[in-house]
N, C-alpha and C positions, 0 to 999 in steps of 0.2 A: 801184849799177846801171851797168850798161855802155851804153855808145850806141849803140843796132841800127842806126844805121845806117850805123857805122862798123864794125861786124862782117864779115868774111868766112866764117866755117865757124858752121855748127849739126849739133853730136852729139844723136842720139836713139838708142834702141835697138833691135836690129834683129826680125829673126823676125817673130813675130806681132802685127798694130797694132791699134789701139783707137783712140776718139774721142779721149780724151786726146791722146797723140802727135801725131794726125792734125792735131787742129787747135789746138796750139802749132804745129805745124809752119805751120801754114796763116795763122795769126797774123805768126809772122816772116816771111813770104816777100811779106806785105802789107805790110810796113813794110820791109822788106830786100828787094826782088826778086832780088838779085844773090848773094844769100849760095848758100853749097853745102851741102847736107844729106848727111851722114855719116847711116846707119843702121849700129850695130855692136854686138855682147855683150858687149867687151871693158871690164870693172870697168875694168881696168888704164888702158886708150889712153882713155876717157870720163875719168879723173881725176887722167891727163898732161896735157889739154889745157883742165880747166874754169876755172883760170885763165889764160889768155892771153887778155889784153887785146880780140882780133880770132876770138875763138870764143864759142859761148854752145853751155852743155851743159843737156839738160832731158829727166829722166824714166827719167834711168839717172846712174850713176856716184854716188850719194851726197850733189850738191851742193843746193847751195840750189833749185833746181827740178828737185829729183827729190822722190819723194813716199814712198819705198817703208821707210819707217825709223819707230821707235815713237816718235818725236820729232820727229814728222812736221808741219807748219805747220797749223794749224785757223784756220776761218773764225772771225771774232769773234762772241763770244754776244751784245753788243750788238746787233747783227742779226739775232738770233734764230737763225742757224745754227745751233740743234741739232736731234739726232734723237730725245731723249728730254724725257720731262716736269719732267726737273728741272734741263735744260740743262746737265748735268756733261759730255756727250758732246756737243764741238763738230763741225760738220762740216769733214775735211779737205779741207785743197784738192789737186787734183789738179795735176799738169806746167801745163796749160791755165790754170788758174784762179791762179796762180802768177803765171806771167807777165802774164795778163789785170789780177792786181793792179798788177803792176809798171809797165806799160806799157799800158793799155788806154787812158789818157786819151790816148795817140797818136791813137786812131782815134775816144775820143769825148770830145770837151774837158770838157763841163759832168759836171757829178756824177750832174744824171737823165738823160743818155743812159748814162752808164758804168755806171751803177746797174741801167736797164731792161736792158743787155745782159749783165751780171751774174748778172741773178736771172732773165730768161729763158733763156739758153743757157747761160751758164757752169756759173751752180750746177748744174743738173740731168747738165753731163758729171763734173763731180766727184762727184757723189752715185754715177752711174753708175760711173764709172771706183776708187770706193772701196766697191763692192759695198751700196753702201746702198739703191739705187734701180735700177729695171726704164726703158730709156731706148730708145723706139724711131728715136731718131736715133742712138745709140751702135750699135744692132742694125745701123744700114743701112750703119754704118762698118764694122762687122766683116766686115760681107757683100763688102767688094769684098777682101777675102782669098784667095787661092786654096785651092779644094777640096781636101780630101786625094789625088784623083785626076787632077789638074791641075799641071801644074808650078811646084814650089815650093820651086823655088833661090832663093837672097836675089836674084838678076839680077829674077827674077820676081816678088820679094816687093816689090821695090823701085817696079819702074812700076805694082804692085797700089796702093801704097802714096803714091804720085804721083797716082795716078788719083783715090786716096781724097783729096788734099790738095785738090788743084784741085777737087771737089767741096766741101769745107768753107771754100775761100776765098769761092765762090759766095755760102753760107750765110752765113758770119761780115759780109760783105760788106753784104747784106740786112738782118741785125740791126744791125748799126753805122749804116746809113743810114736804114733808118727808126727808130729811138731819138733819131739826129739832127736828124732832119725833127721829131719831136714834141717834143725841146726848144724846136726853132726855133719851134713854133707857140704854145706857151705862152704869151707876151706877147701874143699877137695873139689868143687866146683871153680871156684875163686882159682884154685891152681892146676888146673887141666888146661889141656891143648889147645890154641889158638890155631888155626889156618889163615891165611892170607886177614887176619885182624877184622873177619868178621863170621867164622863159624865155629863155633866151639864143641871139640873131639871128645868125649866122656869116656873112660876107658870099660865102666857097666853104667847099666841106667843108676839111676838116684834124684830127689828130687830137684830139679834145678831152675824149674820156673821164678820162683821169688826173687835167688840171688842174682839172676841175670837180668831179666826186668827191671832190677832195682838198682842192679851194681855194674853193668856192664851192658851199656849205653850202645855200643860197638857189633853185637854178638846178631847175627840177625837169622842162623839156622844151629841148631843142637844136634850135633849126630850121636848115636849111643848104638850098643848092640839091643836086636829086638828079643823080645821075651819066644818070640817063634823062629827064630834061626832068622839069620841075615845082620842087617843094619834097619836103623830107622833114621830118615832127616826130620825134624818138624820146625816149623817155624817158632821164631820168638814174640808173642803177643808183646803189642804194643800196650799195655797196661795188665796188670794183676787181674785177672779173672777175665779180660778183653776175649772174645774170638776173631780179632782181626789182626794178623801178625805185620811185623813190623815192616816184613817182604815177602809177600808171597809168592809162591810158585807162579809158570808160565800156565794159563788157564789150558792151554792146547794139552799139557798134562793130566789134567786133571780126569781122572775114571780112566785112563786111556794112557798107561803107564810106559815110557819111552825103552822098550826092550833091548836096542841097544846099547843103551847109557845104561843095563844092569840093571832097570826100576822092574820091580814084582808087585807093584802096587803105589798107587799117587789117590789119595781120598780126592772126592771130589766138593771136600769139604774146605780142602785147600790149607789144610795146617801139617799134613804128615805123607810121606812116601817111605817106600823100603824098598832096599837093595840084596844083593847076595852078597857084596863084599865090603870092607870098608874103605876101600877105595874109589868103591862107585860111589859110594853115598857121600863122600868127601866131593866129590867129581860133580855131580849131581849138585851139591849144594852151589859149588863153584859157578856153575853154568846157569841158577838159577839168580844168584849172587849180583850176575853179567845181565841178566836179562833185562 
């Protein structure tokens, strides 16, 4: 692996760009500000320069982050990266997903933020960009391409192309920092308050879905203070991403929030209610706990 950021030049290819490209590109220019982005067709000049030491080529020219050969790098089945039922077809990684292996711990140290930005943005622009999957963030990247009717010199393809990056550093940016934020809460989830061994007391909000669904088998309501004054209870999905929690509230609750048990609201969604104090919402969870 070469040291980004002892690099000066990054080759990609030129013409028409994709998510992929876009945001390898958008990837190096966060860990390298300084480097210069070469956009070009040429096999040849992309496979003159992908060894030097002070270059990095990706997504043309043949080398190890380029993707486009039948010997192409696939995601490990250990991961479940496949697309079929019998996990014979792994998924390939794209230009992005490539160097995101190689170098993502740059941007996120611990293995669950690398991991959460992995499997929410990465995988899905490889899937995208390897024709396996429909990606409406891949869509919005294509879209700052120029129209057939619009000028579309590579002069023009270029700051289309720029325009596209600096928009996915925004992005990448946002997934790196909160995957980071929600490692960093883990312990402080992991060590907050227990009530009666099945609600857990947060002393502010922070992210705490994963660590509990995954690590704390017990927890079956979250109380935190709300972003609008009071308390919030919500329940704990029964799986990552699930809407169905583990316990939910009593339904006679639900839209119809019990005033004097201190509720200011119960969704009739059935995952969240809020209180005035935090003792109602302790109370509240307690009673729903029972029910």
């Amino acid at each position: 692996m070469k040291d980004i950021a002892n690099l000066e030049h990054a080759y990609t290819h030129g013409s028409v760009f994709h998510s992929d490209d876009v945001f390898a590109t958008a990837m190096l220019l966060i860990l390298n500000p300084n480097l210069k982005v070469t956009r070009t067709n040429s096999m040849d000049l992309a496979a003159s320069v992908a060894d030097d030491h002070e270059t990095i080529v990706y997504d043309i020219g043949e080398g190890e982050y380029d993707h486009h050969q039948l010997d192409k790098a696939r995601r490990p089945a250990s991961d479940g990266y496949v697309f079929d039922r019998d996990g014979a077809n792994r998924i390939p990684y794209c230009s992005f997903g490539l160097l995101w292996r190689d170098y993502g711990r740059l941007l996120c140290p611990t293995d669950k933020a690398w991991k959460k930005v992995d499997q929410t943005l990465v995988l899905p622009i490889d899937e995208a960009d390897n024709g396996l999957e429909s990606s409406q963030l891949a869509g919005a990247i294509a879209a700052f391409n120029p129209a057939w009717n619009e000028d579309t010199s590579e002069e023009a393809r270029y700051a289309a192309f720029m325009d596209a990056v600096d928009m996915a550093k925004k992005i990448l940016l946002k997934y790196v920092d909160r995957a980071n934020a929600e490692a960093e809460a883990e312990t402080l989830v992991l060590n907050s308050q227990v009530v009666d061994g099945k609600i857990l007391v947060l002393e502010q909000y922070m992210p705490w879905q994963d660590t509990v669904v995954e690590q704390m088998p017990d927890i079956l309501y979250v109380v935190f203070p709300s972003a609008r004054g009071g308390f919030n209870v919500q329940t704990v999905p029964d799986a990552i991403g699930s809407f169905n929690g583990r316990k939910l509230f009593p339904k006679e609750w639900l839209g119809h929030p019990v005033r004097e048990m201190g509720m200011t609201f119960c969704h009739p969604g059935n995952f969240l209610l809020a209180t005035e104090t935090l003792m109602q919402a302790i109370d509240c969870a307690k009673a729903a706990a029972l029910a």
